[in-house]
C-alpha positions as CSV (number, residue, x, y, z in Angstrom):
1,X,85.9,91.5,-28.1
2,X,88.1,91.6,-31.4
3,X,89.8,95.2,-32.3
4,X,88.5,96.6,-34.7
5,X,91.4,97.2,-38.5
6,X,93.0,100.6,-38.0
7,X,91.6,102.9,-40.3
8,X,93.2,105.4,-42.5
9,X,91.6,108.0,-44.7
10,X,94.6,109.7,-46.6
11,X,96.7,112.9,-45.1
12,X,97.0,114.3,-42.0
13,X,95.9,118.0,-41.4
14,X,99.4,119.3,-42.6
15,X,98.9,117.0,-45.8
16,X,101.9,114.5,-45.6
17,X,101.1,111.2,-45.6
18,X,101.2,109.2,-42.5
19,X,102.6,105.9,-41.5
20,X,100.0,103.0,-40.1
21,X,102.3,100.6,-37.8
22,X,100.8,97.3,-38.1
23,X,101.1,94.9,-35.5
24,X,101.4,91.7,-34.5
25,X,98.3,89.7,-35.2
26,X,96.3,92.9,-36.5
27,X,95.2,94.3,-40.2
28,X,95.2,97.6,-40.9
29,X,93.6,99.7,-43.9
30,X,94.4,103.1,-45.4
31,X,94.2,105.5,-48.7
32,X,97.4,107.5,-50.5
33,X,99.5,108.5,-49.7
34,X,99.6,106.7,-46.4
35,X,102.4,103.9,-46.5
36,X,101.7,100.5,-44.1
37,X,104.3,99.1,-42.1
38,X,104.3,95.4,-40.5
39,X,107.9,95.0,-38.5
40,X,109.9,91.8,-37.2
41,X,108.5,89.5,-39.2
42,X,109.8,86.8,-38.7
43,X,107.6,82.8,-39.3
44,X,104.8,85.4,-39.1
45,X,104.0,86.7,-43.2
46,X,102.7,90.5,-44.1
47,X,99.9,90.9,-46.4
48,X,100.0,93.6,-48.2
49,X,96.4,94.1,-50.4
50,X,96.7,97.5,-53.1
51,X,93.8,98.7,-55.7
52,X,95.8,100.1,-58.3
53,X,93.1,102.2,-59.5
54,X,91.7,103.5,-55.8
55,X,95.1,103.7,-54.5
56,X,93.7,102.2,-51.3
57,X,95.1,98.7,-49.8
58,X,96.0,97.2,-46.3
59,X,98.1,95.2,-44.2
60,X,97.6,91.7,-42.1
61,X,99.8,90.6,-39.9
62,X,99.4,86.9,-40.0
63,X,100.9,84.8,-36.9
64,X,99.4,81.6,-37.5
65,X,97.6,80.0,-40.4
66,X,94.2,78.4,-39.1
67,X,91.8,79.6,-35.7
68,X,91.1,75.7,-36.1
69,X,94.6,74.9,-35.0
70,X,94.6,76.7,-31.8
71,X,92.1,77.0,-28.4
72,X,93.9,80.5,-27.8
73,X,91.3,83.2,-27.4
74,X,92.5,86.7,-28.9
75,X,91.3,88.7,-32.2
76,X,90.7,86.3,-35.4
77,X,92.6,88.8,-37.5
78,X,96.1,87.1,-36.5
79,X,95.2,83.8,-38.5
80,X,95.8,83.9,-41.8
81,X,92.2,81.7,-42.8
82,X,90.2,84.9,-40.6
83,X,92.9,87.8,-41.5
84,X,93.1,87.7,-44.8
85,X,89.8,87.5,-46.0
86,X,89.0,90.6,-43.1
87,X,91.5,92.5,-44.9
88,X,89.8,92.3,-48.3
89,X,86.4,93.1,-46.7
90,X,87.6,96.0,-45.0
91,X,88.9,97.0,-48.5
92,X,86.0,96.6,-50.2
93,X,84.4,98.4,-47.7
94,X,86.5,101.9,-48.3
95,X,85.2,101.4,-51.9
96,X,87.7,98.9,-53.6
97,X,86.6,96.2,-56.0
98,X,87.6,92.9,-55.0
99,X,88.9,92.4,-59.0
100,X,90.9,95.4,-59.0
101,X,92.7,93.3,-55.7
102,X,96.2,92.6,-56.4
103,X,98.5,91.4,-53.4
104,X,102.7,90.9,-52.0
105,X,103.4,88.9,-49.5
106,X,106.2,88.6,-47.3
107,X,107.8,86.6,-44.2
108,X,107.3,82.9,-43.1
109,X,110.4,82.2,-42.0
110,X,111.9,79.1,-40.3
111,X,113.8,81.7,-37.3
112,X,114.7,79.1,-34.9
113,X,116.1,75.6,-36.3
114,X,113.3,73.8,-34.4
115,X,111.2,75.8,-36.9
116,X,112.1,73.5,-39.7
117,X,112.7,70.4,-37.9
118,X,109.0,70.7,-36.0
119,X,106.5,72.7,-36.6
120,X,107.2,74.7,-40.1
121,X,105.2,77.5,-38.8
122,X,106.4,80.1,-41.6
123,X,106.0,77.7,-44.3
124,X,102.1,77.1,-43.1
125,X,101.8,80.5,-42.6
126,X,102.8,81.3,-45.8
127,X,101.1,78.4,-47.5
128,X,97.6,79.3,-45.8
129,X,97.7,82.9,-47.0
130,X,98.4,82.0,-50.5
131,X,95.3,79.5,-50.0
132,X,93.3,82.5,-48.6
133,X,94.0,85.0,-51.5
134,X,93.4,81.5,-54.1
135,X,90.3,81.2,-52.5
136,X,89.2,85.0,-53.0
137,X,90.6,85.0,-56.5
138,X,93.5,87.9,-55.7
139,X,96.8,87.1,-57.6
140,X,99.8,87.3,-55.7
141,X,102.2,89.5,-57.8
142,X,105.4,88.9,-55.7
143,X,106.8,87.4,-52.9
144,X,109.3,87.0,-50.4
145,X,109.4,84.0,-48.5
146,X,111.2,81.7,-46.2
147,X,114.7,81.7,-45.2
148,X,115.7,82.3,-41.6
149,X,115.9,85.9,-41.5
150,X,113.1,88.8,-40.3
151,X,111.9,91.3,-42.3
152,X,109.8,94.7,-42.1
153,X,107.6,95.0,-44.9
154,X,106.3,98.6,-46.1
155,X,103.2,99.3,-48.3
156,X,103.7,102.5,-50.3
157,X,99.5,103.2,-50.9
158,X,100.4,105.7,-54.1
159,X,102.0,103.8,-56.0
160,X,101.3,100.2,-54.8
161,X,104.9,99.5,-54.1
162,X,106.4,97.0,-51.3
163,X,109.9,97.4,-49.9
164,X,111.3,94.2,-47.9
165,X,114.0,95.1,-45.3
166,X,116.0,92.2,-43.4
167,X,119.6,92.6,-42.2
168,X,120.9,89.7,-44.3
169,X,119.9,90.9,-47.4
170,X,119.0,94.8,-47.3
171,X,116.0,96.4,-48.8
172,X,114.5,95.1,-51.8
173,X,111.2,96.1,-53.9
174,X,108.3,93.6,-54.8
């Protein structure tokens, strides 16, 4: 049985905004001021989803591109042709317009050099989620892609903003 998206609804009872973890292979969803957090991500690429004007958004997780490509049972959400399009609907479903969608991805990296040389799982990754947003007509405003290095990618729900942190290169906004 898949997990259901964690669900956020704003402040906790002492009004400061909380942080939603979001793990491997899972999607998460929240309202301001709540901020999103997908860590190590290494050939895996965070989604980060924001409604400008709802200041609502969430988070995928994406481990591999296609449920096609694997016979590995588990919860859809962690493939980027399920997850993404699972993120928008839960979205929507908080009361966002899909054309109000705008999204910043990060990750896909080649970690290991049989990365590059075999499989170019981040590359896919990242080239299956960009599909996936194409496909639901979300622009991608910003990226941060490829390399060999992890990251851990924040959503800031108020203001829509995305910090990338990696040891080789610091923190940077999207």
């Amino acid at each position: 049985m898949a997990e259901r998206p964690t669900r956020s609804t704003g402040t906790d009872c002492a009004g400061e905004s909380r942080i939603v973890d979001v793990g491997v292979g899972q999607i998460a969803v929240a309202e301001a001021p709540d901020r999103l957090v997908a860590s190590a991500l290494g050939s895996c690429v965070g989604v980060a989803v924001y409604d400008p004007i709802g200041r609502r958004g969430g988070m995928a997780h994406v481990m591999l591109p296609r449920a096609s490509d694997t016979a590995l049972d588990g919860d859809p959400s962690r493939f980027a042709d399920c997850g993404v399009p699972r993120l928008v609907e839960e979205i929507q479903q908080l009361g966002s317009l899909r054309s109000r969608l705008v999204a910043k991805i990060a990750g896909g990296a080649a970690m290991f050099r049989a990365d590059s040389v075999v499989a170019g799982i981040g590359e896919r990754n990242a080239a299956e989620v960009r599909r996936q947003l194409r496909l639901l007509r979300i622009p991608v405003l910003a990226e941060d892609t490829g390399g060999s290095h992890a990251r851990t990618v924040t959503l800031d729900l108020r203001d829509g903003t995305v910090s990338v942190r990696s040891i080789a290169h610091g923190t940077r906004e999207l």
